[in-house]
N, CA, C and O atoms as a printed pandas DataFrame, in Angstrom:
     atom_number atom_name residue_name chain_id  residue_number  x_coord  y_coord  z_coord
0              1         N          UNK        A               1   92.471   82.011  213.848
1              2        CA          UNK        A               1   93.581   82.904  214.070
2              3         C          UNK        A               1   94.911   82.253  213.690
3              4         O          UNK        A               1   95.880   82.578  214.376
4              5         N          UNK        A               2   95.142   81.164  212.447
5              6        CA          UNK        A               2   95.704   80.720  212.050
6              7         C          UNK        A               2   97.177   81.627  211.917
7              8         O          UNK        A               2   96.853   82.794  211.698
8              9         N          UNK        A               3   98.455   81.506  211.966
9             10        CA          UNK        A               3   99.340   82.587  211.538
10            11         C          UNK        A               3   99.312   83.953  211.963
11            12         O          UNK        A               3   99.766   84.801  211.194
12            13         N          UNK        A               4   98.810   84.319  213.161
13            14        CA          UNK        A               4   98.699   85.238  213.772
14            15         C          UNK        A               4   99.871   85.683  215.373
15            16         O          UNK        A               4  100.177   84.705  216.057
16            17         N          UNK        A               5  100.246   86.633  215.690
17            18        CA          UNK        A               5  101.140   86.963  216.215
18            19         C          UNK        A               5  100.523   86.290  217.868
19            20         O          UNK        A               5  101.198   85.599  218.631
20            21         N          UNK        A               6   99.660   86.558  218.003
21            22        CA          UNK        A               6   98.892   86.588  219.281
22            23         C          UNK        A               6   97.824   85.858  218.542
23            24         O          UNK        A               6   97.499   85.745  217.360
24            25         N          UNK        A               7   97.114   85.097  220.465
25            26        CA          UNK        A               7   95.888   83.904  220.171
26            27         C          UNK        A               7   94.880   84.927  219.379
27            28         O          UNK        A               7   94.036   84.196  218.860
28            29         N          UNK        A               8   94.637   86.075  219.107
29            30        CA          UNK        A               8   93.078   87.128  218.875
30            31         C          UNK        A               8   93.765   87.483  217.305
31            32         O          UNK        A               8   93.130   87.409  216.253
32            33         N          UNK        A               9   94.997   87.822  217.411
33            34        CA          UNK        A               9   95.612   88.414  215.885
34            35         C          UNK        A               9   96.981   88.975  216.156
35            36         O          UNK        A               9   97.851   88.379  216.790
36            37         N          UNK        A              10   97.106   90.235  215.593
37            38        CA          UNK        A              10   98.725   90.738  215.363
38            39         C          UNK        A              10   99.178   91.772  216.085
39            40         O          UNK        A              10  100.261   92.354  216.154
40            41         N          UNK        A              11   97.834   91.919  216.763
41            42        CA          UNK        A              11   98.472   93.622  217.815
42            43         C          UNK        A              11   97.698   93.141  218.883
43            44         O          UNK        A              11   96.707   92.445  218.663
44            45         N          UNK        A              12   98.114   93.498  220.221
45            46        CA          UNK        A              12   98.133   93.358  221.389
46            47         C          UNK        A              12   97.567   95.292  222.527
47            48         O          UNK        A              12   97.799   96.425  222.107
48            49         N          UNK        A              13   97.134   95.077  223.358
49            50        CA          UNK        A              13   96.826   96.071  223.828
50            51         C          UNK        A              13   96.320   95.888  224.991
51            52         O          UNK        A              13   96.385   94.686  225.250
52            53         N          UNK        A              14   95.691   96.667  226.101
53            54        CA          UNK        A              14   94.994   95.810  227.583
54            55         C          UNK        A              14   94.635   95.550  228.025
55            56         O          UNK        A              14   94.801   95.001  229.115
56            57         N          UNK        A              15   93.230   96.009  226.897
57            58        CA          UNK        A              15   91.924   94.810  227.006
58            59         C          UNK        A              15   91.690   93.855  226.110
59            60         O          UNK        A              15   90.600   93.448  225.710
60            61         N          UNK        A              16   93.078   93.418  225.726
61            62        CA          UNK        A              16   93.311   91.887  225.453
62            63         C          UNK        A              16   93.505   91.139  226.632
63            64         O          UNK        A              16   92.769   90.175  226.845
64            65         N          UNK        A              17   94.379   91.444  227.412
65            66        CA          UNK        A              17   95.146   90.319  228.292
66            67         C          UNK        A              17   95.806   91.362  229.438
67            68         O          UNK        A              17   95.864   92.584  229.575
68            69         N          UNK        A              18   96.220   90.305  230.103
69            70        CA          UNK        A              18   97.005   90.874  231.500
70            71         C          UNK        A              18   98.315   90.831  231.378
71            72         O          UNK        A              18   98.729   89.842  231.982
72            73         N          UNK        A              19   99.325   91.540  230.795
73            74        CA          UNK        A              19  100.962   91.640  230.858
74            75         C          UNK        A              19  100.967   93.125  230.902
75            76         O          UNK        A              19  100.176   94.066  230.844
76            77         N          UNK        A              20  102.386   92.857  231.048
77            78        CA          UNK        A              20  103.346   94.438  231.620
78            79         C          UNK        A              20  102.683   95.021  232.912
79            80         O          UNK        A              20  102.782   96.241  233.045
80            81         N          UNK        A              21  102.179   94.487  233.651
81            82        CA          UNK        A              21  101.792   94.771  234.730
82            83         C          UNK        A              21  100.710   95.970  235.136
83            84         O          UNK        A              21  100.442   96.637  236.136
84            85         N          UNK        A              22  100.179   95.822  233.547
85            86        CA          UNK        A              22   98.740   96.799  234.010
86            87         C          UNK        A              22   97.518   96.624  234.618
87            88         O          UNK        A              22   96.513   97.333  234.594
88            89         N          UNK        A              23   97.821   95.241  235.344
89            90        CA          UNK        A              23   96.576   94.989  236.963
90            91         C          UNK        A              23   98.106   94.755  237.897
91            92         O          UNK        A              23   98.002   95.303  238.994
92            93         N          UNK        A              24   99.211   94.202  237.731
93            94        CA          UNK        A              24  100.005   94.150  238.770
94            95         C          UNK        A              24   99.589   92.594  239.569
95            96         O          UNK        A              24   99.996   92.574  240.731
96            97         N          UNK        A              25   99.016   91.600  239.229
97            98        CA          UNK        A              25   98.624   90.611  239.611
98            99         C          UNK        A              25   97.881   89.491  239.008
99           100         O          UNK        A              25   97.724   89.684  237.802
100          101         N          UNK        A              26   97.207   88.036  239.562
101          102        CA          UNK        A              26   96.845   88.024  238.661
102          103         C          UNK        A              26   95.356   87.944  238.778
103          104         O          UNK        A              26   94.845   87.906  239.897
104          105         N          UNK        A              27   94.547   87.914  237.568
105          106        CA          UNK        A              27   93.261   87.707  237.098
106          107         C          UNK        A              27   92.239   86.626  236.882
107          108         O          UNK        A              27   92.704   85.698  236.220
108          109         N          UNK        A              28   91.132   86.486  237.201
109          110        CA          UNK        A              28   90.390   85.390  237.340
110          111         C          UNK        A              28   90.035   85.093  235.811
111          112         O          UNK        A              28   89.759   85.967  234.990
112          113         N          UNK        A              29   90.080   83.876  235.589
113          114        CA          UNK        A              29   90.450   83.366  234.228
114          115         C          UNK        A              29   88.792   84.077  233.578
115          116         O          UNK        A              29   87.820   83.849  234.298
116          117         N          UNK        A              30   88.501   85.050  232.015
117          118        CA          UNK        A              30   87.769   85.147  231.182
118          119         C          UNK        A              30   87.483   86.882  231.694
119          120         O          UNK        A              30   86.611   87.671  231.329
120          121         N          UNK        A              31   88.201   86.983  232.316
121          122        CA          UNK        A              31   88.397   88.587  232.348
122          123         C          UNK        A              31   88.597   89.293  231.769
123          124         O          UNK        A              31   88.529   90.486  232.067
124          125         N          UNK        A              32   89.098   88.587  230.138
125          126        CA          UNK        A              32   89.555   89.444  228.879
126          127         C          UNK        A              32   89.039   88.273  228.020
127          128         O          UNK        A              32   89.136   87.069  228.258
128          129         N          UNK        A              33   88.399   88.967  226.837
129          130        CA          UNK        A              33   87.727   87.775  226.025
130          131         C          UNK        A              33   88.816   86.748  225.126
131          132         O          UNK        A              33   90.034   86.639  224.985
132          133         N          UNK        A              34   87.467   86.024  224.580
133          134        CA          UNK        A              34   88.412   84.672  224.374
134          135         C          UNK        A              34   89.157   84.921  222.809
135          136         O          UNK        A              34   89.547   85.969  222.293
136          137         N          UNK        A              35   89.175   83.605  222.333
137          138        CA          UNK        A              35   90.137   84.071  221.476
138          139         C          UNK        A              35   89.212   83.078  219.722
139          140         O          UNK        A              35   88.249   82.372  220.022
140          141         N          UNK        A              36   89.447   83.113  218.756
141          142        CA          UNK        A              36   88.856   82.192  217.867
142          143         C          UNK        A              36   88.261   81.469  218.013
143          144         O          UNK        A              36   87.168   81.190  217.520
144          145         N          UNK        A              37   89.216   80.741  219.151
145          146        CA          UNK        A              37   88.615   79.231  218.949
146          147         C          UNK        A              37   87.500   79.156  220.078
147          148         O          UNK        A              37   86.929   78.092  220.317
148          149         N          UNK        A              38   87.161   80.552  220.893
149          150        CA          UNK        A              38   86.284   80.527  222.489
150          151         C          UNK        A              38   86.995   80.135  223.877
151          152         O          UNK        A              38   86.441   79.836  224.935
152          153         N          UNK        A              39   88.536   80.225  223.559
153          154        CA          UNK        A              39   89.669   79.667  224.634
154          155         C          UNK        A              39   89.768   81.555  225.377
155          156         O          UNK        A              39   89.906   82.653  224.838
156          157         N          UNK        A              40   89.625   81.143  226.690
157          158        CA          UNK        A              40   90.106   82.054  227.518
158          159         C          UNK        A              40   91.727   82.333  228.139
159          160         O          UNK        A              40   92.313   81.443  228.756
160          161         N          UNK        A              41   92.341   83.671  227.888
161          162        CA          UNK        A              41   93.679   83.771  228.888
162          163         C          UNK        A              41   94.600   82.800  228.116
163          164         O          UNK        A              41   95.034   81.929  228.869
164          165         N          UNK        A              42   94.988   82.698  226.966
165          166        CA          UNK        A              42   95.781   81.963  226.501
166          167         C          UNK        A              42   96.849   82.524  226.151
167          168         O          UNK        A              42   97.723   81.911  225.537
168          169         N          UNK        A              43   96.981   84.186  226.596
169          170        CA          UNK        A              43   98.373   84.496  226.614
170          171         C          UNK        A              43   97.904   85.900  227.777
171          172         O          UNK        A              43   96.966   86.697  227.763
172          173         N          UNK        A              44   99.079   85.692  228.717
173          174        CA          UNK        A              44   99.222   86.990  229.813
174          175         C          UNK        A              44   98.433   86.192  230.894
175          176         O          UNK        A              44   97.689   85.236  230.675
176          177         N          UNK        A              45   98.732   86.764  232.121
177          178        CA          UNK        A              45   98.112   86.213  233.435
178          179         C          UNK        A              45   99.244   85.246  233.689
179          180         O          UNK        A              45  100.167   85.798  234.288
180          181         N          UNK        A              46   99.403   84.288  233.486
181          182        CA          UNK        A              46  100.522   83.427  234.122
182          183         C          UNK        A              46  100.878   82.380  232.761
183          184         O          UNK        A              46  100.099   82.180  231.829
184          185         N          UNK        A              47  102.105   81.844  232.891
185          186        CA          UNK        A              47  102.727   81.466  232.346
186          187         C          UNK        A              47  102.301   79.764  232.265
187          188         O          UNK        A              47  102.783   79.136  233.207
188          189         N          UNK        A              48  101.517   78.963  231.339
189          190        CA          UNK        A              48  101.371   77.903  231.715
190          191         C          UNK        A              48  102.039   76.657  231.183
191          192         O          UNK        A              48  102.350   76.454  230.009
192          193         N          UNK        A              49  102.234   75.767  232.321
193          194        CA          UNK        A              49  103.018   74.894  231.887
194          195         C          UNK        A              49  102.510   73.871  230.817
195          196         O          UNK        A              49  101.372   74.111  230.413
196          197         N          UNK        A              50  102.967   73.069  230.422
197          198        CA          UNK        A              50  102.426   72.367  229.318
198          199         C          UNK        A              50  103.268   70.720  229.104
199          200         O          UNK        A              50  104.469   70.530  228.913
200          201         N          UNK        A              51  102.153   69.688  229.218
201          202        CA          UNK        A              51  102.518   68.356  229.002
202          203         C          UNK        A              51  103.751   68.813  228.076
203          204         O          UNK        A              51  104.702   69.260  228.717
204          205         N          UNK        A              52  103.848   68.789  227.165
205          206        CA          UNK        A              52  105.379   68.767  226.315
206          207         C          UNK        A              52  106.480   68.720  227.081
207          208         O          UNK        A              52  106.712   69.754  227.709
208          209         N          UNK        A              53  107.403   67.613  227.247
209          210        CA          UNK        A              53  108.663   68.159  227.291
210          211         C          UNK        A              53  109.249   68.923  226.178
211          212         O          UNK        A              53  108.764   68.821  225.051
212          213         N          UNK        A              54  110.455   69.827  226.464
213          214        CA          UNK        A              54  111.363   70.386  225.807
214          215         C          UNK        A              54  112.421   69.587  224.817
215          216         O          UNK        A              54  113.168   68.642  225.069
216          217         N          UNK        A              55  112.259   70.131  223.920
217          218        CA          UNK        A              55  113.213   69.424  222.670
218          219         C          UNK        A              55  113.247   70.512  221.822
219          220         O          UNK        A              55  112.303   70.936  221.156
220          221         N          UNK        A              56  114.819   71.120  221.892
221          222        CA          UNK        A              56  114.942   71.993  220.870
222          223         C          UNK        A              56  114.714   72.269  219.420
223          224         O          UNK        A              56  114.584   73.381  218.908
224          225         N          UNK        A              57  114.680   71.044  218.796
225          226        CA          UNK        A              57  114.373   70.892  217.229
226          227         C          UNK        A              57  112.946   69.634  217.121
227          228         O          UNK        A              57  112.781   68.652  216.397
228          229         N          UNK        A              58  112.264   70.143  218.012
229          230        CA          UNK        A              58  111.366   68.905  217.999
230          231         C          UNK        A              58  110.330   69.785  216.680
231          232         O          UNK        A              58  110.206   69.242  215.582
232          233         N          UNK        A              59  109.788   70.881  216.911
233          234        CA          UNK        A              59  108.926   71.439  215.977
234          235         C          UNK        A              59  108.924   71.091  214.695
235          236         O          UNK        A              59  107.885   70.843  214.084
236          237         N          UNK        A              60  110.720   71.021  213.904
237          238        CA          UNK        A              60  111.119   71.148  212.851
238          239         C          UNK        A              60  110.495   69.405  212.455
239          240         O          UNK        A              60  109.618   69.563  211.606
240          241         N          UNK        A              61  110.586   68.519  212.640
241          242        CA          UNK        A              61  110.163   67.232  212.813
242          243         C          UNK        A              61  108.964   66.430  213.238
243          244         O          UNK        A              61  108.758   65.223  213.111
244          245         N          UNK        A              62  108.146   67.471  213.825
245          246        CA          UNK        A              62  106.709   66.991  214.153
246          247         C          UNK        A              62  105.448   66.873  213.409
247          248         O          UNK        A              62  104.860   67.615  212.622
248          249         N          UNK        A              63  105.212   65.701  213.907
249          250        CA          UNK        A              63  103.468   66.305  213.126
250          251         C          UNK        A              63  102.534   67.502  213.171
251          252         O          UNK        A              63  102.239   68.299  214.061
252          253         N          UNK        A              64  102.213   67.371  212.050
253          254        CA          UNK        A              64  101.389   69.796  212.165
254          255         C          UNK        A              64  100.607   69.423  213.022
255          256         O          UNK        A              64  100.912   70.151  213.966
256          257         N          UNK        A              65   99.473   68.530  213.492
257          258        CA          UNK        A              65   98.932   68.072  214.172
258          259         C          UNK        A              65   98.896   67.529  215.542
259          260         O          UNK        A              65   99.367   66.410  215.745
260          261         N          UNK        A              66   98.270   68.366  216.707
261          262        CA          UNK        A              66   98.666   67.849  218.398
262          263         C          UNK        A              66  100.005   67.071  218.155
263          264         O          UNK        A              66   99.991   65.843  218.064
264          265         N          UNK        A              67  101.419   67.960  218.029
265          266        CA          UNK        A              67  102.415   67.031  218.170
266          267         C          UNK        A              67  102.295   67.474  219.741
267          268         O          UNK        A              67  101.727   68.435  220.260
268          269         N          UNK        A              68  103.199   66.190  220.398
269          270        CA          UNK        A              68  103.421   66.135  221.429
270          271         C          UNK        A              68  104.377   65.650  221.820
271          272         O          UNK        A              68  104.352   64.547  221.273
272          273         N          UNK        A              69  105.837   65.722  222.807
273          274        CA          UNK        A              69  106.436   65.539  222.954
274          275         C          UNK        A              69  107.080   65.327  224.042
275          276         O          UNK        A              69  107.094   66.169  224.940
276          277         N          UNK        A              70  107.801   64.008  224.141
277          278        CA          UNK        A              70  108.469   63.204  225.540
278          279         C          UNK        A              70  107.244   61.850  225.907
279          280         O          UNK        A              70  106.913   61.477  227.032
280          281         N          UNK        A              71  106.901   61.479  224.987
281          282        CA          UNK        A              71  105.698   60.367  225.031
282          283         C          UNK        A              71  104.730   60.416  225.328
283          284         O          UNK        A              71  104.704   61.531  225.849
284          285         N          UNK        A              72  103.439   59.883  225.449
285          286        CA          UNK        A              72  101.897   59.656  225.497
286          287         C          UNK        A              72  101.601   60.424  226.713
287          288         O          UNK        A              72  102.185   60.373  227.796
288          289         N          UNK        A              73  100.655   61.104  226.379
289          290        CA          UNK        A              73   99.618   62.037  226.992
290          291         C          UNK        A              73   99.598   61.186  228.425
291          292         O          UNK        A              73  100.106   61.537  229.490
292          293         N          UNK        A              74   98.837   59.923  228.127
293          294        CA          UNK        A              74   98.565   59.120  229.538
294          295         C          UNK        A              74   99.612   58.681  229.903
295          296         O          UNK        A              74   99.305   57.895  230.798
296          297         N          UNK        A              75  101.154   58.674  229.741
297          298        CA          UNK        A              75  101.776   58.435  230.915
298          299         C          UNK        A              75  101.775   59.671  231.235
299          300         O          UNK        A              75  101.342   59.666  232.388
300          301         N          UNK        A              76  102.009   60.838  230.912
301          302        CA          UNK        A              76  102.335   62.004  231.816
302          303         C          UNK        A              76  101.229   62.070  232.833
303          304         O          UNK        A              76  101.517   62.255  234.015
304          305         N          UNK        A              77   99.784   61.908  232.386
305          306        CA          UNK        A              77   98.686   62.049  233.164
306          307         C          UNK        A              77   98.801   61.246  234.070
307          308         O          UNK        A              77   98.786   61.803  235.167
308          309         N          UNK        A              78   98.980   59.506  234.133
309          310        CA          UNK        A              78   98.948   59.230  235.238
310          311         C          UNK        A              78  100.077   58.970  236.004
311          312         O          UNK        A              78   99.880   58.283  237.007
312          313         N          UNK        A              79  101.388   59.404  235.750
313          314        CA          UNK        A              79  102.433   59.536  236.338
314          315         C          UNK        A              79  103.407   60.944  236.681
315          316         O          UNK        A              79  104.554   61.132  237.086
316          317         N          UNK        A              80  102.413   61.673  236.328
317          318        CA          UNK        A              80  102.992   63.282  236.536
318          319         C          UNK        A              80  103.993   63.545  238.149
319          320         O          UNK        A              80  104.959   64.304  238.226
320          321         N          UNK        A              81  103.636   63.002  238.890
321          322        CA          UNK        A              81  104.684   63.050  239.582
322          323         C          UNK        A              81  105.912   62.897  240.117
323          324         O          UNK        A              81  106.577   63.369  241.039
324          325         N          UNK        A              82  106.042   61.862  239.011
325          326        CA          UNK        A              82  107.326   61.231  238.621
326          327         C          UNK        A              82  108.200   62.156  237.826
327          328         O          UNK        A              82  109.421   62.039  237.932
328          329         N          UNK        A              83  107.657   63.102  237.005
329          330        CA          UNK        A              83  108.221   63.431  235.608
330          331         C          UNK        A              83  109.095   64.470  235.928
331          332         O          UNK        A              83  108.803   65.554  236.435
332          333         N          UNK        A              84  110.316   64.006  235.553
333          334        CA          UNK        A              84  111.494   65.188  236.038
334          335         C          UNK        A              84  112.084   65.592  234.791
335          336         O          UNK        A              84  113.017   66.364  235.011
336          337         N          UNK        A              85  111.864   65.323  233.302
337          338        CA          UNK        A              85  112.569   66.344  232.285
338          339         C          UNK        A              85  112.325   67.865  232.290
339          340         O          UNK        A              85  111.386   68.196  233.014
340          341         N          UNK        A              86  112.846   68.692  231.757
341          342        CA          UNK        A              86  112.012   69.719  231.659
342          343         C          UNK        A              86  111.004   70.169  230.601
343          344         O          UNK        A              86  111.261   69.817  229.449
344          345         N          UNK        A              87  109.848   70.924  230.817
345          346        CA          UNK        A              87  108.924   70.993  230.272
346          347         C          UNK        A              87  108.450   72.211  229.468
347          348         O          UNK        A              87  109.248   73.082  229.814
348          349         N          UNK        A              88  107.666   72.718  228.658
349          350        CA          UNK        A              88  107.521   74.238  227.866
350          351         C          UNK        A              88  106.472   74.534  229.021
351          352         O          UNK        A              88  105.761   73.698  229.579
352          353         N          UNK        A              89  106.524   75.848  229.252
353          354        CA          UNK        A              89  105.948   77.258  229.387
354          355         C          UNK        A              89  105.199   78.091  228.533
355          356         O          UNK        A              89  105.965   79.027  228.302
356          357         N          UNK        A              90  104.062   78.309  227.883
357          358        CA          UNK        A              90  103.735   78.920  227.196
358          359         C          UNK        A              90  102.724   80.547  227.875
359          360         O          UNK        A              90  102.200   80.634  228.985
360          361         N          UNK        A              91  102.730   81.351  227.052
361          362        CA          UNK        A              91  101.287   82.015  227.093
362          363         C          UNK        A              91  102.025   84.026  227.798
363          364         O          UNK        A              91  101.559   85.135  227.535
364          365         N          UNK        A              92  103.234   83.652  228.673
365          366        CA          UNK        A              92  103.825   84.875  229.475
366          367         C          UNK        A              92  102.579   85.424  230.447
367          368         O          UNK        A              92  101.363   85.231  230.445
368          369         N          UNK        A              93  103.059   85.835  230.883
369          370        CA          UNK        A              93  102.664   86.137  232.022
370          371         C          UNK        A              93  101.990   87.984  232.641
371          372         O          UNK        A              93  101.840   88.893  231.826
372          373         N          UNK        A              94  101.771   88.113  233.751
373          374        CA          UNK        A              94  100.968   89.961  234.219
374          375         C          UNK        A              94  101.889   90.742  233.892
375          376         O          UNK        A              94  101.754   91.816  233.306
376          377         N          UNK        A              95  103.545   89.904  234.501
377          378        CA          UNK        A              95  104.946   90.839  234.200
378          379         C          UNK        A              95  105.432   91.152  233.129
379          380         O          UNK        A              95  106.094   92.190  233.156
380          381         N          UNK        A              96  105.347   90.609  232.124
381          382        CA          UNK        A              96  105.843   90.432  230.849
382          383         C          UNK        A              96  105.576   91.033  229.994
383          384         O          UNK        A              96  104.388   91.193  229.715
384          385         N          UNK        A              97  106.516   91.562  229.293
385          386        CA          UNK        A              97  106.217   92.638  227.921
386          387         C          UNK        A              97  105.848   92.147  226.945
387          388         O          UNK        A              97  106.251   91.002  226.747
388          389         N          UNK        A              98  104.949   92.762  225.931
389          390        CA          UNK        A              98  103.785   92.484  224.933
390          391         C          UNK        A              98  104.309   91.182  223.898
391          392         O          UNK        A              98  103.690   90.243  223.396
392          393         N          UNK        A              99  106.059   91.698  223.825
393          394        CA          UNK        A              99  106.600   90.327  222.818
394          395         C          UNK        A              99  106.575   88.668  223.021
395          396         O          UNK        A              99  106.593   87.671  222.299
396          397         N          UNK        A             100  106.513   89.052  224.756
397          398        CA          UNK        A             100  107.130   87.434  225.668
398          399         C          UNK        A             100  105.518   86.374  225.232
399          400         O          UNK        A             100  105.550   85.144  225.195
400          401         N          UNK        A             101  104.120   87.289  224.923
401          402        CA          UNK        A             101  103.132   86.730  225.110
402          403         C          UNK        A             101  102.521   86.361  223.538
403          404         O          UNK        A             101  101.327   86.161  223.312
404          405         N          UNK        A             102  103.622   86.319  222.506
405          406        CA          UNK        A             102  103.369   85.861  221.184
406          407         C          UNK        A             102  102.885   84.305  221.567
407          408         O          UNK        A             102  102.918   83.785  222.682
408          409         N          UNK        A             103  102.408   83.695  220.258
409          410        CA          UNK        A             103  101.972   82.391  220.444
410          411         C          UNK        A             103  103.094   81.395  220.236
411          412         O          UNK        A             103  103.067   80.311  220.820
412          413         N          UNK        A             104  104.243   81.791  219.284
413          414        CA          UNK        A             104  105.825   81.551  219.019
414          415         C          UNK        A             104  106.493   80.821  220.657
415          416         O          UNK        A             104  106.833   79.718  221.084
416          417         N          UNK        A             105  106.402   82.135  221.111
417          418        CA          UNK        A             105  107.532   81.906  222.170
418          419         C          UNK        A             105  107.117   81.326  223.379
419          420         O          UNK        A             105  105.966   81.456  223.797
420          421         N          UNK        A             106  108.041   80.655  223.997
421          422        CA          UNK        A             106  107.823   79.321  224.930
422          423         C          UNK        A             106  108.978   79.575  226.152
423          424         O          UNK        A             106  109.977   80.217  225.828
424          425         N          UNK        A             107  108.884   79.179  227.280
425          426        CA          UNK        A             107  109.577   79.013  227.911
426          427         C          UNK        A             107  110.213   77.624  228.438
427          428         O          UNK        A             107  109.439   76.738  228.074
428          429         N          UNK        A             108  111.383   77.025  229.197
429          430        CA          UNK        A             108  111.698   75.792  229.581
430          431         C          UNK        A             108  112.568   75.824  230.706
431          432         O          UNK        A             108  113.628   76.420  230.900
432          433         N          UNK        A             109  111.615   74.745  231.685
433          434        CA          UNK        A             109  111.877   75.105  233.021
434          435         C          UNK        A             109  111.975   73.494  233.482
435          436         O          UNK        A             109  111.358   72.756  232.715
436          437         N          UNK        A             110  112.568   72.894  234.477
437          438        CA          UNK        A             110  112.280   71.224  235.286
438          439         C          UNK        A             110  110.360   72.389  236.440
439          440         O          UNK        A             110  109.916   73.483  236.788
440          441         N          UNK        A             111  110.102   70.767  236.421
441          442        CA          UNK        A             111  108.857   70.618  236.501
442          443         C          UNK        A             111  108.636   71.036  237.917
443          444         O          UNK        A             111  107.459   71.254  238.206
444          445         N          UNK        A             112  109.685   71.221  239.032
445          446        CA          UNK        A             112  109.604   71.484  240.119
446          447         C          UNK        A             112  109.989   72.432  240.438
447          448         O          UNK        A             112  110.514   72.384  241.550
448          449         N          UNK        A             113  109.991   73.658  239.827
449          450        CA          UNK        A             113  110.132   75.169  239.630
450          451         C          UNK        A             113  108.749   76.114  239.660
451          452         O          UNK        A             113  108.032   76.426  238.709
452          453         N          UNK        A             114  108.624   76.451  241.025
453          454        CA          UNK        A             114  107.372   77.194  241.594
454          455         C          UNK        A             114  107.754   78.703  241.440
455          456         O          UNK        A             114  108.760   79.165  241.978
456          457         N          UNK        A             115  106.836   79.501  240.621
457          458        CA          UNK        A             115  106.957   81.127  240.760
458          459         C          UNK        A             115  105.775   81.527  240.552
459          460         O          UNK        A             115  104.938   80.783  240.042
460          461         N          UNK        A             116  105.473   82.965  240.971
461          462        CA          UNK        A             116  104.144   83.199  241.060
462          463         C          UNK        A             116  103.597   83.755  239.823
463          464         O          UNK        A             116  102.551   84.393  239.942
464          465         N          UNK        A             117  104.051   83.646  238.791
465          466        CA          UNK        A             117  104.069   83.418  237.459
466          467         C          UNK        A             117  103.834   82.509  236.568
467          468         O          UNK        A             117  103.690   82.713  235.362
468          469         N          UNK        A             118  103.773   81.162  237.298
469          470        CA          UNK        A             118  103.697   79.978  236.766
470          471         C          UNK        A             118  102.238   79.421  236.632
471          472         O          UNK        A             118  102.034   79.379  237.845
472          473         N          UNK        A             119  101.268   79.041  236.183
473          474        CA          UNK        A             119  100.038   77.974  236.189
474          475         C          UNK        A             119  100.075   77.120  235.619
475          476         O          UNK        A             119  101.098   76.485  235.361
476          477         N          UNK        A             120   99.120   76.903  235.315
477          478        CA          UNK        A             120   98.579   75.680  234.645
478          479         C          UNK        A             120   97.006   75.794  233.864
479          480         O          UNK        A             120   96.266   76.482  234.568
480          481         N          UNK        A             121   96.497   75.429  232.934
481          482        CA          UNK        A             121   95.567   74.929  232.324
482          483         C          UNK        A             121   94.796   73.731  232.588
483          484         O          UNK        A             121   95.146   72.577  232.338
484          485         N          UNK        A             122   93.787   74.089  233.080
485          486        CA          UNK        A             122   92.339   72.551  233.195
486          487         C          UNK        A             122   91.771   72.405  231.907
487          488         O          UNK        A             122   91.130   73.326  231.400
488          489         N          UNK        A             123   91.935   71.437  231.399
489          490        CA          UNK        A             123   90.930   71.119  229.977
490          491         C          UNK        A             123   90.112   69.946  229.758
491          492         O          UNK        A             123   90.486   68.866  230.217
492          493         N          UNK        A             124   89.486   70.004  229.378
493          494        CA          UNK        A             124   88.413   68.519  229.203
494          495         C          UNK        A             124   87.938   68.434  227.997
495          496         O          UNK        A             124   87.875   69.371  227.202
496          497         N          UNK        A             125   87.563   67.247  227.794
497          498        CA          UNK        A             125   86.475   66.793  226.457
498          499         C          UNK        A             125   85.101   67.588  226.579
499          500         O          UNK        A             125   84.541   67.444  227.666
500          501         N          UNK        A             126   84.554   68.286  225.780
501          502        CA          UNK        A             126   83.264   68.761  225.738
502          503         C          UNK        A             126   82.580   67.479  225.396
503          504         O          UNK        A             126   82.844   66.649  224.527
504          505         N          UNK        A             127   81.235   67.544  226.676
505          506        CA          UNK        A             127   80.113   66.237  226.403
506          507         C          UNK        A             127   79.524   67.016  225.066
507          508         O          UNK        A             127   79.388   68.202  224.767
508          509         N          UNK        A             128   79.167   65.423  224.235
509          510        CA          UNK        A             128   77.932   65.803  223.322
510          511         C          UNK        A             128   76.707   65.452  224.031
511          512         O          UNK        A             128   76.480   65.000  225.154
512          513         N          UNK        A             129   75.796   65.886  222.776
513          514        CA          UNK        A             129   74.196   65.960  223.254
514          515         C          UNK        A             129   74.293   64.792  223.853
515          516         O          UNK        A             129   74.218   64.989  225.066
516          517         N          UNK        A             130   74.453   63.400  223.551
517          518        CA          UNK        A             130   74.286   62.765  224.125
518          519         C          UNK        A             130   74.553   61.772  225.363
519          520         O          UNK        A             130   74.276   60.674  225.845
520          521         N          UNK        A             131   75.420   63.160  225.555
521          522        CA          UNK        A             131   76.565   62.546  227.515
522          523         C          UNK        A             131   75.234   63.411  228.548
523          524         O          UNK        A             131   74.407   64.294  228.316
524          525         N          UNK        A             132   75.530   62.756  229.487
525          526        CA          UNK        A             132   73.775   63.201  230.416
526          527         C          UNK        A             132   75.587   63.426  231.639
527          528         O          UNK        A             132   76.679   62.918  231.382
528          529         N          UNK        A             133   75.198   64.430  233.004
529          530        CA          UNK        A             133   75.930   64.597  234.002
530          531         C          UNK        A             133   74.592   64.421  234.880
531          532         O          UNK        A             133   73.597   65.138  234.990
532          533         N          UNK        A             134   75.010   62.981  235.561
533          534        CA          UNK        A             134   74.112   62.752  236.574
534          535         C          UNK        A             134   74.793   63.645  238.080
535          536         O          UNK        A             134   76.016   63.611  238.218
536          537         N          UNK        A             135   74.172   64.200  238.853
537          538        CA          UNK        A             135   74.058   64.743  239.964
538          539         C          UNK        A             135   74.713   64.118  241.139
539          540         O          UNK        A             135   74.613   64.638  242.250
């Protein structure tokens, strides 16, 4: 879905996703299917925050590739509670009209700004065949 308006493509509707408030709340994540890549809820339902700090012209200057920004993945990970710049918002949210939930647009907030609009994303490494999960 390379160049596409939205994570699925270019038009939006409401059994894509959860905005403009047509459940009025929010939704248990895969309630609306996924998207290219098999990613669930990656736009509408809540607004999620995102390792990146904010840098207005950082895009124009980054690598096309996982840029990332305000330094290494693992300090944010193991010092996230420390981290007081402010950070992007992506994805919009149940409230939000069809434009806010492009893949473009971002929001920027300090990290200690709670609304019931706000989440977060869990992600992990997929095991290969050969990772065993002992019990």
């Amino acid at each position: 879905m390379v160049g596409k308006r939205y994570p699925w493509g270019d038009e939006i509707d409401s059994p894509k996703a959860n905005y403009g408030f047509n459940v009025g709340r929010t939704t248990p994540v895969g309630n609306y299917p996924s998207n290219g890549y098999g990613l669930y809820d990656m736009a509408g339902n809540v607004w999620e925050w995102c390792m990146d700090e904010y840098r207005s012209g950082f895009y124009a200057n980054s690598p096309r590739k996982n840029p990332i920004a305000g330094g290494l993945i693992a300090f944010a990970n193991n010092n996230f509670t420390t981290v007081k710049t402010i950070r992007v918002l992506r994805g919009g949210s149940w409230g939000d009209d069809p434009y806010v939930l492009r893949v473009a647009d971002r929001l920027v907030y300090g990290p200690s700004l709670a609304f019931n609009v706000f989440g977060f994303r869990c992600a992990g490494s997929v095991l290969s065949a050969e990772d065993s999960i002992t019990p």
